[in-house]
Residue, then its C-alpha position, 0 to 999 in steps of 0.5 A: x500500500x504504502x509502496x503504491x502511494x509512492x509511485x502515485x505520489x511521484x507520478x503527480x508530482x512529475x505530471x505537475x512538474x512538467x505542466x509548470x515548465x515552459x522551457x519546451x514552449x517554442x517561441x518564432x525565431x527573431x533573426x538572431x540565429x549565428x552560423x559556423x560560417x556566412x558562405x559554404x565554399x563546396x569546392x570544385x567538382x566534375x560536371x555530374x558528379x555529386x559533391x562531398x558533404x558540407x556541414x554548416x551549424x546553426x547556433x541559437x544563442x539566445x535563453x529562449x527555444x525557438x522555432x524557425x518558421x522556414x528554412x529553404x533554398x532559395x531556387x527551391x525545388x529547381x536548386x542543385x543543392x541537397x540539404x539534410x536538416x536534423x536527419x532529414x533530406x529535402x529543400x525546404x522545412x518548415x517549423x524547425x525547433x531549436x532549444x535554448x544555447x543549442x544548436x543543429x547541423x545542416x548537411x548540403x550536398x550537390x550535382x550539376x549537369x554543366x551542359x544545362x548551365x550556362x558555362x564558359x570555359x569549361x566552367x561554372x560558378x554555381x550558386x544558392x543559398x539557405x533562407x531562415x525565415x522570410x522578411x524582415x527576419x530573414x537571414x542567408x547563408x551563401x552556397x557556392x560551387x565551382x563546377x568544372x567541364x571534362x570529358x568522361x570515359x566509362x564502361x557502357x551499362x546495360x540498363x536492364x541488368x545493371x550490368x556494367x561492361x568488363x574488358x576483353x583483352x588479347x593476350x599474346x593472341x589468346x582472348x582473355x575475359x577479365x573481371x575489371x570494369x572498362x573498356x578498349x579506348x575508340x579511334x577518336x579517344x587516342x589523344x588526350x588533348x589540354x582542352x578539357x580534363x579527363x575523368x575515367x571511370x574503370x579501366x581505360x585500355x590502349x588497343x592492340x597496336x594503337x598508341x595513346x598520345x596525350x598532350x602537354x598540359x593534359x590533366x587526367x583523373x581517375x575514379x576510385x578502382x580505375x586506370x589505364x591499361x596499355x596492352x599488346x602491341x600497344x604504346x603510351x606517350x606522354x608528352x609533357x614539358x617545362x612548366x614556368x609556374x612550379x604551383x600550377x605545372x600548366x605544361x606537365x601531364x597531370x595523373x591523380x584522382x577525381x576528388x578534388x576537395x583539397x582534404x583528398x589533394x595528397x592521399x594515398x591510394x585514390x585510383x588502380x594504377x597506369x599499367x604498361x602490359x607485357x607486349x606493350x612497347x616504346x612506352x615513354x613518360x616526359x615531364x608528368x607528375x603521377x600521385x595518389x595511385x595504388x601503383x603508379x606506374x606497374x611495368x610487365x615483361x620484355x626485359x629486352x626490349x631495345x630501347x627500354x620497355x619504358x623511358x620514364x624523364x623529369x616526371x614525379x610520382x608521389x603518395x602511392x599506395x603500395x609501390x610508385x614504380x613496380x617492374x617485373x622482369x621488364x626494361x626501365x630507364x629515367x632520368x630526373x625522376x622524383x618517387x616518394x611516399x609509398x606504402x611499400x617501395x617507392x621503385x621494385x625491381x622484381x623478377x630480373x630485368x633491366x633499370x638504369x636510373x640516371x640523376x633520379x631521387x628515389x626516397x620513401x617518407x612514407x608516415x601514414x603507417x608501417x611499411x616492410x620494404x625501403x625505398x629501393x628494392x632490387x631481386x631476382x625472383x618471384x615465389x608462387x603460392x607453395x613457397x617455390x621460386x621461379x628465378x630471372x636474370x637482373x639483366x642490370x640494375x644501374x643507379x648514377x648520380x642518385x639519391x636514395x633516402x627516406x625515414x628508414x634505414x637502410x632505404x635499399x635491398x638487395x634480394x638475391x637467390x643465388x644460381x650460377x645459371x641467373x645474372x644480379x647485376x647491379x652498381x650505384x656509382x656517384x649515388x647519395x644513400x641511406x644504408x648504415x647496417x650497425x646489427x650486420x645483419x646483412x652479411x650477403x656478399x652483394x652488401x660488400x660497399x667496397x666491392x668497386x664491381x657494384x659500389x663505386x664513389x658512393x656517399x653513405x647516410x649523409x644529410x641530403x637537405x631536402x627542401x621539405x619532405x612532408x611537402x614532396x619538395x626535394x630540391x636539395x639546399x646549401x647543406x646538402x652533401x650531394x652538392x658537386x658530387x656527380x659524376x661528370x660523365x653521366x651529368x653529360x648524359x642529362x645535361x639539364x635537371x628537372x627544372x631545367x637547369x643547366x648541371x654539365x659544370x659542378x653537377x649535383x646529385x639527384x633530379x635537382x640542382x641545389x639551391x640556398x633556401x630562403x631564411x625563415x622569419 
């Protein structure tokens, strides 16, 4: 009985508490309402293609709740954008309470055709904004989006099964079905010109026998598990050249994903890779600037081919998933090349085959995890699933006038399964390198740095003085020990570095001639 009266009791009390409170009695806003911002900049996006998410907060400062009689678009339904209030999608509310000192997210998204817009150079500024309440209450939050034109290369879709198109690739004549979303380019896609960008969906494929060409200045981008494919038969040009504005690279050939937020500008690992197929020939890369791939560049087969499978010059590759260039059992040569920042190597020599690399940096400051592999890996052999090797001649493997470096020590391995019948041929001559073995641990008689046969004028564990690592900017400044420690021959070879400038007298090491950085403030 008496536990009865007390649960009567605290009913009524709650009941005559809660009739007493008016702190749930909403009152119309005032016009007072404050926002984390007056414009909502969402960037720039592809024509098409929806954007990231935009979070705006509204905040009620005041001691009172309120009720916003209406918060909408200002073109309304016709409008582009998407708004989400307190977890409900639409373009216009009505009624939207918000208590005393709180506040609530507002989520904005959008799409725009460019085509139904009204664009001029390949370009539009696309705008609305948010209205809170309406006369002489009324307040406005801006919404502004860049909206860019490009060309878009994608797998067809059939529209009844949803299927999406796979690539059909020939294979040293045999018809192979693959998995992989794509399609062989047309006659009239075989050159990417600088007129618009290019955003590939899936894997793009060079036919059999054709050549891609693509233009100084050319900017290509790739959405999430796409690339290029170069098959049998079938070459890849790229033609760059010398940019004068070192921000904006206006000549070079730009490769990298299709989120242009500035939040996604240097993550890892956006996009599949450029891979040069076993069969494809005179493959050659000038002045272009790779980044964010899974692989940058993956290179198969022809190790003996006679002017190098893939001549790669005065190009970077930055910010790569796993490897920034993967050869197996191929041919490669560059010259002022830059690779950095990859999840494994930056170059893997696999399986043999022939490299010669010539004033190129070749460092790994990979921070976004642990990584098992330096930045330079060398072998001779792949082992198949039962843990069996099948083994390849390392035709040559040749490093003049390099820097290879990173946050690790040693930055370069050497993998070698011994057989008489197998050639691991290799030499750094003239080179700035990481490598300081203080356990012994690596006893193998091809880590003899004395050995003049693969060793030659070599500068070990020296301060590189790069400009600035976190930033992939590894010009070389007045501390650098690889200052006028080239060998003079092979600067010859490559008379001008990445930037163009002359090095045939005093030559450094690396793709870089040395600057004196400016004093900071």
């Amino acid at each position: 009985m008496k536990r009865s009266f007390y649960f009567i009791f605290t009913i009524g009390f709650l009941m005559l508490w809660s009739s007493c409170r008016k702190d749930f009695e909403f009152s119309p806003s005032t016009g007072n309402l404050t926002f984390s911002r007056d414009t909502v900049y969402l960037d720039t996006v592809f024509s098409k293609i929806g954007s990231s998410t935009y979070n705006l907060k509204v905040y009620n400062k005041s001691d009172s709740d309120i009720s916003i009689p209406s918060v909408k678009l200002t073109l309304g339904e016709t409008s582009n954008y998407r708004l989400s209030v307190d977890g409900i999608a639409g373009k216009s509310f009505e009624n939207v309470e918000l208590l005393a000192k709180d506040s609530l997210y507002i989520f904005i998204e959008t799409t725009v055709d460019i085509e139904n817009e009204a664009a001029t150079s390949g370009q539009f500024l696309y705008t609305d904004a948010i209205e809170f309440d309406s006369g002489t209450k009324q307040q406005k939050v801006e919404l502004v989006t860049l909206i860019q034109d490009a060309i878009f290369i994608y797998p067809n879709r059939d529209n009844t099964t949803k299927v999406i198109e796979t690539l059909t690739l020939n294979v040293d004549g045999e018809t192979i079905e693959t998995d992989l979303h794509g399609r062989e380019l047309l006659p009239n896609e075989l050159n990417f010109t600088n007129e618009k960008p290019y955003v590939i969906y899936g894997f793009a494929a060079v036919p059999n026998n054709e050549t891609l060409t693509i233009d100084a200045g050319a900017r290509i981008y790739f959405h999430s598990e796409s690339g290029l494919l170069v098959t049998n038969g079938a070459s890849l040009k790229v033609n760059g050249a010398l940019s004068n504005d070192p921000e904006t690279l206006e000549n070079q050939v730009i490769f990298e994903g299709d989120r242009l937020e500035p939040s996604f500008s240097e993550t890892p690992g956006q996009w599949g890779t450029i891979w040069l197929f076993d069969g494809s020939i005179d493959n050659i890369i000038n002045y272009a600037t790779i980044k964010n791939a899974n692989v940058g560049i993956l290179c198969d087969g022809d190790p003996n081919a006679t002017n190098h499978k893939l001549n790669i010059s005065n190009s970077q590759i930055y910010n790569s998933g796993s490897f920034g260039i993967m050869g197996r059992n191929t041919s490669i040569a560059g010259e002022n090349v830059v690779i950095n920042n990859a999840g494994q190597s930056s170059f893997a020599g696999t399986i043999g085959g022939r490299y010669n690399f010539t004033h190129a940096t070749i460092v790994n400051y990979w921070d976004n995890g642990f990584r098992q592999l330096p930045s330079v890996l060398l072998n001779n052999f792949v082992l198949d699933e039962d843990n069996n090797a099948t083994l390849a001649d390392l035709g040559e493997a040749n490093f003049n006038n390099c820097i290879i470096y990173g946050n690790d020590n040693p930055e370069f391995l050497l993998e070698q399964i011994e057989d008489e019948t197998v050639a691991f041929n290799f030499k750094f001559t003239n080179c700035l390198l990481r490598f300081q073995d203080d356990s012994n641990f690596f006893s193998d008689e091809v880590y003899n740095l004395t050995d003049t046969n693969h060793f030659e004028n070599n500068i070990f564990n020296k301060t590189p003085d790069f400009k600035d690592t976190d930033l992939n900017e590894f010009i070389i400044g007045a501390d650098s020990e690889a200052i006028n420690q080239a060998n003079s021959t092979f600067a010859v070879q490559v008379p001008t570095d990445i930037l163009g400038v002359n090095r045939t007298t005093s030559a450094d090491i690396g793709a870089y001639q040395h600057i004196t950085f400016p004093e900071e403030e």
